[in-house]
VEXBA-69724 format. One line per field, with one value per residue (C-alpha): x negated, y, z. Coordinates in Angstrom, 1 decimal. Each point is the difference from the previous one (the first is absolute). Example, Ala and Ser with C-alpha at 12.3 -4.5 7.8 and 13.67 -1.06 7.14 Angstrom:
X	(-12.3  -1.4)
Y	(-4.5  3.4)
Z	(7.8  -0.7)
This chain:
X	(-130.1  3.7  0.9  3.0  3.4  0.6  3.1  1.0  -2.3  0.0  1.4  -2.1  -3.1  0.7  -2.2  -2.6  -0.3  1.4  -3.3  -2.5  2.5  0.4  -3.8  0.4  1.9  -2.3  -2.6  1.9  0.8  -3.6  -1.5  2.5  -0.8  -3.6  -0.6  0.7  -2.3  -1.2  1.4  -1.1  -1.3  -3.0  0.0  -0.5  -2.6  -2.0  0.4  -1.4  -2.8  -1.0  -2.1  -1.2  -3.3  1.7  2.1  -2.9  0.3  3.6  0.2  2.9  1.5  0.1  1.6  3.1  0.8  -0.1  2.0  2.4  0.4  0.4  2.8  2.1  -0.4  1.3  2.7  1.3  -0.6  2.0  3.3  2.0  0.6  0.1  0.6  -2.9  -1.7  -3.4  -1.0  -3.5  -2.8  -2.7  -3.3  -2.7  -3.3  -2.3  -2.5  0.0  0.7  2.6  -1.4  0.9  -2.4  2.7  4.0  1.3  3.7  2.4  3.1  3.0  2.1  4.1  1.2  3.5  1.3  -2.9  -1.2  -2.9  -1.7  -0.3  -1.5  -1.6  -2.0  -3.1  -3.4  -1.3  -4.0  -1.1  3.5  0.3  3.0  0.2  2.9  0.4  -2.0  2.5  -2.0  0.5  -1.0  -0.7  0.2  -0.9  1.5  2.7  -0.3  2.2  0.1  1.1  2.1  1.8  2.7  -2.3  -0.3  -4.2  -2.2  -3.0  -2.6  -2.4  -2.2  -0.3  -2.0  3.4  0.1  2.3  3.0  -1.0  -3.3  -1.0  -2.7  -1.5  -2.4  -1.4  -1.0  -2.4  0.2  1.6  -2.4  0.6  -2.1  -0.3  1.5  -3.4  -1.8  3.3  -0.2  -1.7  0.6  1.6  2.3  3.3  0.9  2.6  1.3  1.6  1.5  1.6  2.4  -0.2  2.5  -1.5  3.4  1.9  2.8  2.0  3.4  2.7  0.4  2.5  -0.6  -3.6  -2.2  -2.4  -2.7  1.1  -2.3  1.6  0.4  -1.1  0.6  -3.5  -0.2  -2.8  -1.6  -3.3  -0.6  -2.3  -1.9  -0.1  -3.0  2.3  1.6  2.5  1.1  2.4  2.1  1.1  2.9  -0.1  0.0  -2.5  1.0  -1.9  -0.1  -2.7  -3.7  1.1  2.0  2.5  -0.1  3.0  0.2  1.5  0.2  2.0  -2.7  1.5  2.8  -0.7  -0.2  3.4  1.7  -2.1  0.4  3.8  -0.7  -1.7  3.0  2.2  -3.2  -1.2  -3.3  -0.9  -3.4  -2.9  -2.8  -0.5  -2.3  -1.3  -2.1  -1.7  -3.2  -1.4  -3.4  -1.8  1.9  1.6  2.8  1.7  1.4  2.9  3.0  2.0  3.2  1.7  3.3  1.5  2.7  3.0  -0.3  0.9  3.4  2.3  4.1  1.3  -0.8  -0.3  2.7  -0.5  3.0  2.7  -3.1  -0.5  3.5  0.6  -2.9  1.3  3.5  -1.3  -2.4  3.1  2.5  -2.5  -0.4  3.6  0.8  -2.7  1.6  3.0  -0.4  -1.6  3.1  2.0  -2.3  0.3  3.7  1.2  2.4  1.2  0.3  2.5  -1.5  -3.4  2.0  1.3  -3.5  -1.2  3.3  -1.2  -3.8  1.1  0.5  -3.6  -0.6  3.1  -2.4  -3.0  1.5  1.3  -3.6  -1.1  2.9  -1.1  -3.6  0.8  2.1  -2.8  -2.2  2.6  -0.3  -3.4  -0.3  0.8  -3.2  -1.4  1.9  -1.5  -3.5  0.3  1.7  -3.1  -2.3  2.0  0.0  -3.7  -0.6  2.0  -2.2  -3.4  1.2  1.3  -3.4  -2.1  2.3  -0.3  -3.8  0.0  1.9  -2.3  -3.7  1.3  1.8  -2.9  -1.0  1.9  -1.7  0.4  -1.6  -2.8  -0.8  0.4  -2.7  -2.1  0.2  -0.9  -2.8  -1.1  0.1  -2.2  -2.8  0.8  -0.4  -3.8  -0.9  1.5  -2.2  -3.4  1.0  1.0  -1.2  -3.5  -0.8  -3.7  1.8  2.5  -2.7  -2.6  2.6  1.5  -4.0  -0.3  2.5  -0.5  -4.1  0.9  2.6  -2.3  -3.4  2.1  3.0  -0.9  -0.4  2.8  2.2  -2.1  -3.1  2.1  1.5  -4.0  -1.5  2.6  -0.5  -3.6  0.0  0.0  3.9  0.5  -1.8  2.1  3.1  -0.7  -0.8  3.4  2.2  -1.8  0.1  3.8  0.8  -2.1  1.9  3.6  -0.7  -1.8  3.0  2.8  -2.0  -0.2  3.9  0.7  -2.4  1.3  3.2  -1.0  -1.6  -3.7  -2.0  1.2  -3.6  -2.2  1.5  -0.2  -3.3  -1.1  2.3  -1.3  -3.6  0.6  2.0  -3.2  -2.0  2.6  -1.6  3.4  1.4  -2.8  0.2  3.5  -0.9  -2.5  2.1  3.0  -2.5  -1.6  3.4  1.0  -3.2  0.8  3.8  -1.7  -2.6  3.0  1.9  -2.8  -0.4  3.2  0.1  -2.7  0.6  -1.8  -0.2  0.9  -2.6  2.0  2.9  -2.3  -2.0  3.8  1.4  -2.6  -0.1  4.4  -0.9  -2.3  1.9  3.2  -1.7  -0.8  2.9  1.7  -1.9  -0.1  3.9  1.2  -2.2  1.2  3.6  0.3  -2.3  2.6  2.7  -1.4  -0.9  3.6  1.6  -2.1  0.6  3.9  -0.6  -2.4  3.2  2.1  -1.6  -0.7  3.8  1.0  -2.2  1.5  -1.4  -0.4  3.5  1.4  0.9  -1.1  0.4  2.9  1.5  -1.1  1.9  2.8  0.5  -0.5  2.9  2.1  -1.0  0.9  3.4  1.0  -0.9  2.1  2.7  -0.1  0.6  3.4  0.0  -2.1  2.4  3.3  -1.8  -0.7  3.5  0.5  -2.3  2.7  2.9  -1.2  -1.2  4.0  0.6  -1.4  0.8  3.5  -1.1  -1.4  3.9  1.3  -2.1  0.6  3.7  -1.2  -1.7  3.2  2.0  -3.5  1.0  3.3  -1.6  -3.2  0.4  -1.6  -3.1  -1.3  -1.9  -1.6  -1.1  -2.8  -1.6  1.7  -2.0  -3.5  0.5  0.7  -2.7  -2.4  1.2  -0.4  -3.9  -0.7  1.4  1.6  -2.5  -3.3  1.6  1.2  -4.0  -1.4  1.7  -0.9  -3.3  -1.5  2.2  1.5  -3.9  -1.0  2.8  -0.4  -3.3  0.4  3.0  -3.1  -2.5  2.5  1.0  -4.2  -0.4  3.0  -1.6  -3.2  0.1  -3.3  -4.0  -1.0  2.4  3.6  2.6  1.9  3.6  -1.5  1.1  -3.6  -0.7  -3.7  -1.6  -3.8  -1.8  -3.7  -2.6  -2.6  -3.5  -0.7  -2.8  -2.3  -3.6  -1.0)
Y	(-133.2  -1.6  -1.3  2.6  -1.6  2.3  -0.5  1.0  3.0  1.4  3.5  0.1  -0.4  1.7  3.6  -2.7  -0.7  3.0  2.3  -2.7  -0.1  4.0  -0.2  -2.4  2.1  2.6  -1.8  -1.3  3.6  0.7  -2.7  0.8  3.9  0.5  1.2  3.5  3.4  1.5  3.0  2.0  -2.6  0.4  3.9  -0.3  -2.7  2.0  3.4  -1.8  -1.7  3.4  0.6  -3.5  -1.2  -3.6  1.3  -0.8  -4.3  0.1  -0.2  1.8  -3.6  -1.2  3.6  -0.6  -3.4  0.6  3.0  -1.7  -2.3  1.4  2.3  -3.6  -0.7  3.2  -0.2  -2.9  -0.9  2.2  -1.4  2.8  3.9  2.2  3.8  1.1  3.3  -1.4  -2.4  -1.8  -2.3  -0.6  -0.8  -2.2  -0.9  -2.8  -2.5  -3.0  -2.1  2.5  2.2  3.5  3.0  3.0  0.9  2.0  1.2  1.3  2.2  1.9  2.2  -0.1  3.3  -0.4  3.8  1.3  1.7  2.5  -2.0  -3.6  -1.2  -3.4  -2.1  -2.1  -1.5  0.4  1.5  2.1  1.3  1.2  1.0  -2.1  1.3  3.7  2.9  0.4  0.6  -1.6  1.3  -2.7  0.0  -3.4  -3.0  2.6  1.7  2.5  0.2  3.3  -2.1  3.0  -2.7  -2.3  -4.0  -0.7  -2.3  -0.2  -2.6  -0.3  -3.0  -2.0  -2.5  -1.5  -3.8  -1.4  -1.9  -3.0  -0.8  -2.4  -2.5  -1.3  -3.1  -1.4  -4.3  -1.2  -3.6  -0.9  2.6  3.5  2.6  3.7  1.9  1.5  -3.9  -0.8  2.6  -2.1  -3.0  -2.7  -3.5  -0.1  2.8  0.9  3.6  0.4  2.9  -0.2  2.8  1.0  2.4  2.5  1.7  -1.3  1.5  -1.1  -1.1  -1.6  -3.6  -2.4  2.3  -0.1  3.0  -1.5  1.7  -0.7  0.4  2.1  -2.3  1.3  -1.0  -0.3  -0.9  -0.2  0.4  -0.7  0.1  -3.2  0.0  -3.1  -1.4  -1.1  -3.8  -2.4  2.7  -1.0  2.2  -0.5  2.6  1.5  -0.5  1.0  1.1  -0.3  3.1  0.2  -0.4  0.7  -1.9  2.0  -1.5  1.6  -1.9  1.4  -0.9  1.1  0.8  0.9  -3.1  -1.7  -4.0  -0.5  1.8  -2.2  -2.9  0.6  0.7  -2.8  -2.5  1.4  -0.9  3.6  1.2  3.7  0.4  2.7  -1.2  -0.1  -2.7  0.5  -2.9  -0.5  -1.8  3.3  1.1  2.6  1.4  3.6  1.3  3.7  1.6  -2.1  2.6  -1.1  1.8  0.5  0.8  -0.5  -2.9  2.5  0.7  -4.0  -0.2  -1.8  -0.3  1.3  -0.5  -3.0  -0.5  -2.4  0.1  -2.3  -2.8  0.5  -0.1  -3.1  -2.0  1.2  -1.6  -2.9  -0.9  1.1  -2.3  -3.3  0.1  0.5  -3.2  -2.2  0.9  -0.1  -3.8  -1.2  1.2  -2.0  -3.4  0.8  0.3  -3.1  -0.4  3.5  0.4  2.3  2.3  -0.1  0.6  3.1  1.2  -0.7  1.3  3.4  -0.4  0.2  3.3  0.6  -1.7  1.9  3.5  -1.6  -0.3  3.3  1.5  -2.5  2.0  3.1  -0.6  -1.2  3.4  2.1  -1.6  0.0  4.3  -0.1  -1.3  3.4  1.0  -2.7  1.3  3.5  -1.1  -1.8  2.7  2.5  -2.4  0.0  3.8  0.0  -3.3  2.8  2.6  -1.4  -0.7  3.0  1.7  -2.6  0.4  3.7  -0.3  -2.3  2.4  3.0  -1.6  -0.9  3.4  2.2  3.0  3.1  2.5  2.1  -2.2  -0.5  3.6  0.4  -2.7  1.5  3.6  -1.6  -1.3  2.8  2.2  -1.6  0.0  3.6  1.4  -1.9  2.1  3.0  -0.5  -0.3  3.4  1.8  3.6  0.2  -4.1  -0.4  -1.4  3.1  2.5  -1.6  -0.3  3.9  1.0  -1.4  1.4  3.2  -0.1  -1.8  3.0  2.6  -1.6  -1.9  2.9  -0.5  -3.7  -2.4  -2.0  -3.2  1.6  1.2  -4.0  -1.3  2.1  -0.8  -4.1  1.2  1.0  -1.7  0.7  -3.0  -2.5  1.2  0.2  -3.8  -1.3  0.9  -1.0  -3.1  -0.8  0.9  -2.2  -3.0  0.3  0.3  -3.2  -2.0  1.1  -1.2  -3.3  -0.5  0.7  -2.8  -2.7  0.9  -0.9  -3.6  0.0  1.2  2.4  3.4  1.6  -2.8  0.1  4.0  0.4  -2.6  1.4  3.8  -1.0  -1.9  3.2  2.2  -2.0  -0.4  1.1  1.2  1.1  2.6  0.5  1.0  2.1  2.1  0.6  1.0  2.2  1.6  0.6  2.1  1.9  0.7  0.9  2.3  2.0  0.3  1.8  2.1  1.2  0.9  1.7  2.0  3.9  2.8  -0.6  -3.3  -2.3  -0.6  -1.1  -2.3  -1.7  -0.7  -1.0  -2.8  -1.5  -0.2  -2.0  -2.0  -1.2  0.1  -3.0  -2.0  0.5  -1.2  -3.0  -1.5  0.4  -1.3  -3.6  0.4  -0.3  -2.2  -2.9  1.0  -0.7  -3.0  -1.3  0.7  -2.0  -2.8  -0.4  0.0  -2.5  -2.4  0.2  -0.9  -3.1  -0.6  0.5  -2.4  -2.8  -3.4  -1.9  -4.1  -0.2  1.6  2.8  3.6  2.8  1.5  -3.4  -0.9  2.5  -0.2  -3.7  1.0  2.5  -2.9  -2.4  2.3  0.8  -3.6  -0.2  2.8  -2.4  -2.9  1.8  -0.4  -3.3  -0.7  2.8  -2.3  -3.1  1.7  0.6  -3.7  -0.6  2.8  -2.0  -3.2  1.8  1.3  -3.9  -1.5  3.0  -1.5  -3.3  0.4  1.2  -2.6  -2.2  1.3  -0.5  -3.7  -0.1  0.9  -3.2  -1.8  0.7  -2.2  -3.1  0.4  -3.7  -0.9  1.0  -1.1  -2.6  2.4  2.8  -1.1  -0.5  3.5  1.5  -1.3  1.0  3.7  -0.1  -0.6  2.0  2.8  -1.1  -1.0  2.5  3.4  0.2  -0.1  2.1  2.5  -0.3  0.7  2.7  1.7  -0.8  0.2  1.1  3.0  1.5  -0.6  2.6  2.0  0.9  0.5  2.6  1.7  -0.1  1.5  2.6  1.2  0.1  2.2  2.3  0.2  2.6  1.6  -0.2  3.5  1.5  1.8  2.0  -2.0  1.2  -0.6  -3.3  -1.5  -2.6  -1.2  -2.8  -1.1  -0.6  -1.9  -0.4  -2.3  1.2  -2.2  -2.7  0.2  -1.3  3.5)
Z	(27.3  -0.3  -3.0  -0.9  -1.9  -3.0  -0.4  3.4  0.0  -3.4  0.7  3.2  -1.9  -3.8  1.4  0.3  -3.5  -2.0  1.5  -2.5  -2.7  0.1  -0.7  -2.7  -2.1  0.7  -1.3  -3.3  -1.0  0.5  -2.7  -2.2  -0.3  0.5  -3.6  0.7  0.3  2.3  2.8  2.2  2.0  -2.7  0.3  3.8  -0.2  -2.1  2.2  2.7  -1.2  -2.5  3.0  0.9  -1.5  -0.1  -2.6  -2.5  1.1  -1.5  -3.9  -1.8  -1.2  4.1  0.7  -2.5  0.5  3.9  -0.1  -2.6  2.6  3.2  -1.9  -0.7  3.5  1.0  -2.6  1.0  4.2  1.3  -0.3  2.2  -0.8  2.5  0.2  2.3  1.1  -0.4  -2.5  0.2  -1.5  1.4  -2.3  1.9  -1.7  0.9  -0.3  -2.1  3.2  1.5  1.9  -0.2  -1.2  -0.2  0.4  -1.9  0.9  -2.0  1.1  -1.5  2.1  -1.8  -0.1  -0.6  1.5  -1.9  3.0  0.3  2.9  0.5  3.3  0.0  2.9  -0.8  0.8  -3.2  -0.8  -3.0  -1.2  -3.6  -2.0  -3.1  -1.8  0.6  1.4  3.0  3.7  3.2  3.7  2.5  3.8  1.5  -2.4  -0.7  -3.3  -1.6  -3.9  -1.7  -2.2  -1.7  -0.9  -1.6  0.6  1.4  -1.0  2.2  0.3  3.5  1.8  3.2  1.4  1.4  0.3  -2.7  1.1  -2.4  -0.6  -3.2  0.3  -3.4  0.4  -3.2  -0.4  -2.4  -0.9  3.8  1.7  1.4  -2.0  0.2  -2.5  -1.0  -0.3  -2.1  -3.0  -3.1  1.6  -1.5  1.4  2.3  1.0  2.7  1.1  3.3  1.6  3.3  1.3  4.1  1.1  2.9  1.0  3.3  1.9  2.8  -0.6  2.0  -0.9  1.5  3.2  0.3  -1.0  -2.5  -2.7  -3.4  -2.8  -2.8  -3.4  -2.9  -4.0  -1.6  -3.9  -1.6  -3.7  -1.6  -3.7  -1.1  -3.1  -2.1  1.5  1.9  -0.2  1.8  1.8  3.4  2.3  3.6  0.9  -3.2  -4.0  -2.9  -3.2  -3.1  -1.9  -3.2  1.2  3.9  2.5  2.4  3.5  2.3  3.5  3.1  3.6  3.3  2.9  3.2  0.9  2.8  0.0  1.3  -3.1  -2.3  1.5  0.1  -3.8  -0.8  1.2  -2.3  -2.5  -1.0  1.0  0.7  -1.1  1.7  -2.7  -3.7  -1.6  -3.6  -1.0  -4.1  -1.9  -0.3  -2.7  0.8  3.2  -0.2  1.4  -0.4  2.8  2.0  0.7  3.1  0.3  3.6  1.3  3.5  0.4  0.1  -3.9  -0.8  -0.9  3.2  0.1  2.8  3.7  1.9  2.8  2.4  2.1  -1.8  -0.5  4.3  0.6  -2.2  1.3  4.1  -1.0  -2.0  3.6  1.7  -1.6  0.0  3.3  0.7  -2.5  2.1  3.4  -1.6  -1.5  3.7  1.8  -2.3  -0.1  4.4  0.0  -1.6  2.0  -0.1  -3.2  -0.5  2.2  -2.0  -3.3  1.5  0.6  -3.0  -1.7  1.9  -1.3  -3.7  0.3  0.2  -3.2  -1.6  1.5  -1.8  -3.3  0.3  0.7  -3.5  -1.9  1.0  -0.6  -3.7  -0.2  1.1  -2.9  -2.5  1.0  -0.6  -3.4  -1.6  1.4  -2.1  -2.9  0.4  0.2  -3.2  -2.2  1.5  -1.1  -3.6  -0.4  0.9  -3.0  -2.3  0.8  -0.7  -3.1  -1.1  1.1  -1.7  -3.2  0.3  0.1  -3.0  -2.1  1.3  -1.1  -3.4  -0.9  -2.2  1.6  -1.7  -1.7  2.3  3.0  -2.1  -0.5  3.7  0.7  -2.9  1.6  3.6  -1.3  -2.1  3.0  1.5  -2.1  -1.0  3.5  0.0  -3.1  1.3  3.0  -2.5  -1.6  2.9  0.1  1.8  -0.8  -2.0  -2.8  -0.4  0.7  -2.4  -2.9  0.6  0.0  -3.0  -1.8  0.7  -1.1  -3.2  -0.7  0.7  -1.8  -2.9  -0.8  -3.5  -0.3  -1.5  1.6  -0.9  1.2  3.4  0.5  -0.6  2.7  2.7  -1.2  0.4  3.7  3.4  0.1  -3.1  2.2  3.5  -2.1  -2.6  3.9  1.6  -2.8  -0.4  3.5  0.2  -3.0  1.5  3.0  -1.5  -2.5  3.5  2.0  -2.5  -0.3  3.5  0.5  -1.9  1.1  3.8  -1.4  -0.5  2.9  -0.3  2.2  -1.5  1.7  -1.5  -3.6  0.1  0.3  -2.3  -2.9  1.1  -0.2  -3.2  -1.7  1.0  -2.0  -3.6  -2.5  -1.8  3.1  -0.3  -3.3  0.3  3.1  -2.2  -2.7  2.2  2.0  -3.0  -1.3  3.0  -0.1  -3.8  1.1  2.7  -2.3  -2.7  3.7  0.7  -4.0  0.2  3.2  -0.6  0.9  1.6  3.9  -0.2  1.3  3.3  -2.2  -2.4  3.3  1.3  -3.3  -0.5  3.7  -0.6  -3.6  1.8  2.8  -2.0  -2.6  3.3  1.8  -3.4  -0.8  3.9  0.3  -2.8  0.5  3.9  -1.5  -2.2  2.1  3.5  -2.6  -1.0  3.4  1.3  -3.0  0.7  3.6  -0.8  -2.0  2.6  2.6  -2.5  -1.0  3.8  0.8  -3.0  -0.2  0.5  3.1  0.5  1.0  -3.4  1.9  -0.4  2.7  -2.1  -0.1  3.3  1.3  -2.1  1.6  3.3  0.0  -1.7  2.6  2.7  -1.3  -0.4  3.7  0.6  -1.9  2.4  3.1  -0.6  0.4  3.3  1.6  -1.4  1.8  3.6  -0.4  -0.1  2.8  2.0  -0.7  0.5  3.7  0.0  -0.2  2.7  2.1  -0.7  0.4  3.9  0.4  -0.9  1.4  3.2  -0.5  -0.7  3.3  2.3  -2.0  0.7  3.8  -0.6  -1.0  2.6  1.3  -3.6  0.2  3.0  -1.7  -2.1  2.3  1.3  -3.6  -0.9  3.2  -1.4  -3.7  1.0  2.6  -2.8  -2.3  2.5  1.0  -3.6  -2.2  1.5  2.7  -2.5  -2.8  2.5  1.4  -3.7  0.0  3.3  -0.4  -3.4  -2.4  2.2  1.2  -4.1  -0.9  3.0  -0.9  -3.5  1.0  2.2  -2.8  -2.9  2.8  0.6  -3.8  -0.9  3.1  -1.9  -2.6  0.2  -0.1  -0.1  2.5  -0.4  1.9  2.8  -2.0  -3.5  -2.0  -1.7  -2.1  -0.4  -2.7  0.3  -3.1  0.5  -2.5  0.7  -1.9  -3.1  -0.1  -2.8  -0.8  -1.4)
């Protein structure tokens, strides 16, 4: 490939490198906010593999750090907004190395008009409503949702191929291992994932029908645990953060060679792999989240025009050629002199065209830097509004839950367990039949007893040991549950730490002491109900009365411990973000500062584009000069044409110093451009043009706007 002047081509080539560079700041927004929780990314996840006996390989700690940070990659990729009818992400699942298991898409239908039906076309297997109850009817890959003005939210499968596919290979000391040989091991490690895109279209380029892979922007993030050492990035950066290191990298499958190559003259590469490489101890690896969106969410300024640059290299070849004629004529005609003045008198007026063209080409930039003065105040709004959102989030985790929030969480939770001990003394169940039996014989063969002697019989009976069993099983499970909430918090298996602190409760010796006494009590609380109650005909009324006291002291014990360790549990999680959200990295910064920074950065950007604009307006009038210069030197040239018989002499040299510059310098820059520089931006036109054209994986309406995002997570490697 031709070595490419810079200077010459700058604006020809500047597409070139602003697709990498929109990338770039992708990526920098991404290591500086992955400390946040987790979405509905997490919720889907979940959904899908409820069903799945994989589910069971994936601890709870691996599940909330991946989730936390496929939601940052989500948050912070997709650098457009767009109003669409059909907005989707697309979940894929797969192997340690790659390869997909299951696809898992997810869909929401806008309802703006609030309209009763919305119809909707797709490919999609196994659809299920997630958000609402609302029905659909399908005829073919058309389906019609009874909307009844509502937005939808459905979810569905295909074995589709992906556009992008990701390749993870994994080195051990210099050798390729597989990723189930790797886990324990120890030594160099090196991570590589490559990115392939799989989606071509034909497009017109320079002409000439050609298939155009469609580029995609792929970052990806892995959490590393510090086992990990001497960690190094290519195409991407780690951030240290407590035990675990934050790898973000990102690449650009699907631009051809010519673009890159065109790319890396202007010395800025546009990567299509990642390469994470560490002394690594005992080798494990949570899941790696690879986030993907096509090429037409990166952030470009306006639309490359090719005309003025096609019509200012034609004159420029034009008007060399004309001076190299132009300059042999004269060295020919010595002794016509004057004649050959004249001609060349007449020939100036070319030149005079070709500065015109150069005036108007600096004029047609000068109209295009507002575009580059728009660009930067979106990208200033959007600084502001991450940090607003990141300040509003700090201020949320560390305001105390109100009274009244924590009785709602307390109820919730107390609900729950109440409608489990309703279901135990449900009319009809052995334990509400045994306890009403009861109660009724001891009325009828102990009317005359005490109250004391009533309370001992029931604590007597098989009911006791039913009823001392429930409530201490529901009291095990309430203090196991509220233990377990808080270890998951920190990041423990919430499963694993339940049942060892329910097993363990079973077995306290003052948790059963407590038990007895509070079931006792309630039996003594129960004969002192039936003494009371006692009246001719009513043994239905006593059998009742003592199965209500019975299931009322259950109900009341389970709730209240249900409450108070959901309230507790809620508090504490508030206050795990907030020390997330607020801790102070390497760099000194935090994510509230971070961000802070970030939107004064981008506002002093926003500043300086005054100033570039004042200096293309230099550039203009200097162009407005020598416009006005080529007049006058064609003015110069006709009082040239007086005094011809002077340069005679110096024609001939004249003739050979305009013939090289013609051969050496117009007619290989004008060649550079025709050639390499022009098909480079040509094609990247055609590439941006097929990746604003896709808009959808699962399938959607012909006259419906779309907008699609691909989330990948590659299965962990562990040695258990």
């Amino acid at each position: 490939m031709k070595h490419i002047n810079k200077n010459e081509w700058k604006k020809t080539t500047k597409y070139i490198a602003g697709s990498t560079g929109a990338v770039a700041l992708a990526v920098a927004s991404c290591v500086a906010g992955i400390t946040g929780t987790g979405t509905d990314v997490a919720k889907h996840d979940k959904e899908y593999l409820a069903g799945d006996d994989k589910a069971s390989d994936t601890d709870a700690t691996t599940i909330m750090n991946t989730d936390d940070l496929a939601d940052q990659l989500a948050d912070n990729v997709n650098l457009k907004e767009k109003d669409v009818d059909k907005d989707e992400t697309v979940y894929v699942f797969a192997k340690a190395n790659g390869d997909v298991d299951n696809v898992l898409v997810n869909e929401t239908l806008k309802n703006r008009d609030k309209s009763d039906k919305i119809e909707d076309t797709t490919d999609l297997k196994d659809i299920v409503n997630v958000k609402g109850d609302e029905t659909f009817t399908q005829n073919g890959n058309k389906i019609t949702w009874d909307a009844a003005g509502n937005e939808i939210s459905y979810q569905g499968t295909t074995d589709r191929q992906l556009p992008v596919t990701v390749k993870a290979t994994y080195y051990l000391d210099g050798n390729e291992i597989s990723p189930e040989d790797l886990a324990g091991k120890s030594g160099k490690v090196k991570i590589r994932l490559d990115y392939t895109s799989n989606e071509t279209v034909t497009k017109d380029v320079n002409g000439k029908d050609e298939d155009i892979s469609v580029p995609f922007v792929a970052v990806s993030g892995m959490v590393l645990g510090d086992n990990f050492t001497n960690i190094q990035v290519t195409n991407g950066k780690y951030l240290a953060q407590g035990e675990s290191n934050i790898v973000v990298g990102y690449a650009v499958p699907g631009l051809d060679s010519g673009v890159k190559d065109a790319a890396k003259d202007l010395d800025t590469e546009i990567p299509d792999y990642v390469e994470v490489s560490a002394d690594v101890t005992d080798f494990s690896l949570d899941m790696t989240v690879t986030m993907l969106v096509n090429g037409s969410e990166m952030d470009y300024s306006g639309d490359l025009d090719l005309t003025d640059l096609d019509d200012l290299t034609e004159a420029l070849s034009s008007a060399g050629n004309q001076l190299a004629d132009g300059s042999g004529e004269l060295s020919d005609g010595a002794g016509q002199v004057s004649e050959g003045a004249g001609t060349l008198a007449s020939k100036m007026g070319d030149l005079t065209s070709g500065a015109g063209s150069l005036k108007a080409g600096m004029e047609s930039l000068s109209s295009s830097s507002g575009d580059l003065s728009n660009g930067v105040a979106v990208i200033d709004q959007s600084a502001q509004s991450i940090a607003n959102g990141i300040n509003t989030l700090d201020t949320a985790v560390n305001t105390k839950m109100t009274a009244e929030e924590q009785a709602a969480v307390a109820q919730q939770a107390a609900s729950q367990v109440s409608a489990s001990v309703e279901a135990q003394f449900a009319a009809g169940t052995d334990t509400y039949n045994y306890i009403y039996n009861s109660a009724v014989s001891n009325y009828t063969n102990s009317m005359n007893n005490a109250t004391d002697q009533i309370a001992q019989a029931y604590i007597d009976s098989d009911a006791y040991t039913a009823f001392y069993n429930s409530a201490l099983a529901a009291q095990a499970a309430q203090m196991a549950s509220a233990k377990a909430a808080q270890a998951a918090a920190q990041g423990a298996d919430f499963a694993t730490v339940y049942q060892q602190a329910y097993t363990a409760a079973l077995a306290s010796a003052d948790l059963q002491t407590a038990v007895a006494t509070q079931v006792q009590g309630a039996f003594k609380q129960m004969a002192q109900q039936t003494t009371a109650s006692l009246a001719e005909g009513g043994k239905a009324a006593i059998g009742q009365s003592v199965v209500d006291a019975c299931k009322s002291a259950a109900t009341q014990a389970a709730s209240q411990a249900a409450g108070q360790a959901a309230v507790q549990g809620a508090e504490t999680a508030k206050a795990t973000i907030a020390s997330q959200i607020e801790a102070t990295q390497a760099n000194g910064y935090s994510l509230v500062s971070g961000a802070n920074a970030l939107a004064q950065g981008t506002s002093t950007l926003a500043g300086s584009i005054p100033a570039l604009k004042n200096g293309i307006s230099q550039l203009v009038s200097g162009a407005n000069a020598l416009a006005s210069g080529a007049g006058q030197l064609k003015d110069g040239a006709v009082t040239l044409a007086d005094g011809a018989s002077q340069v005679a002499d110096g024609a001939g040299t004249l003739n050979e110093s305009l013939v090289s510059l013609n051969n050496e310098a117009i007619k290989k820059m004008v060649s550079a451009y025709n050639g390499d520089v022009k098909d480079s931006v040509a094609r990247l036109q055609a590439a941006m043009e097929a990746a604003t054209e896709y808009d959808s994986f699962g399938g959607k309406s012909d006259d419906a706007a779309g907008v699609t995002k691909f989330i990948i997570k590659t299965a962990a490697i562990s040695a258990e």
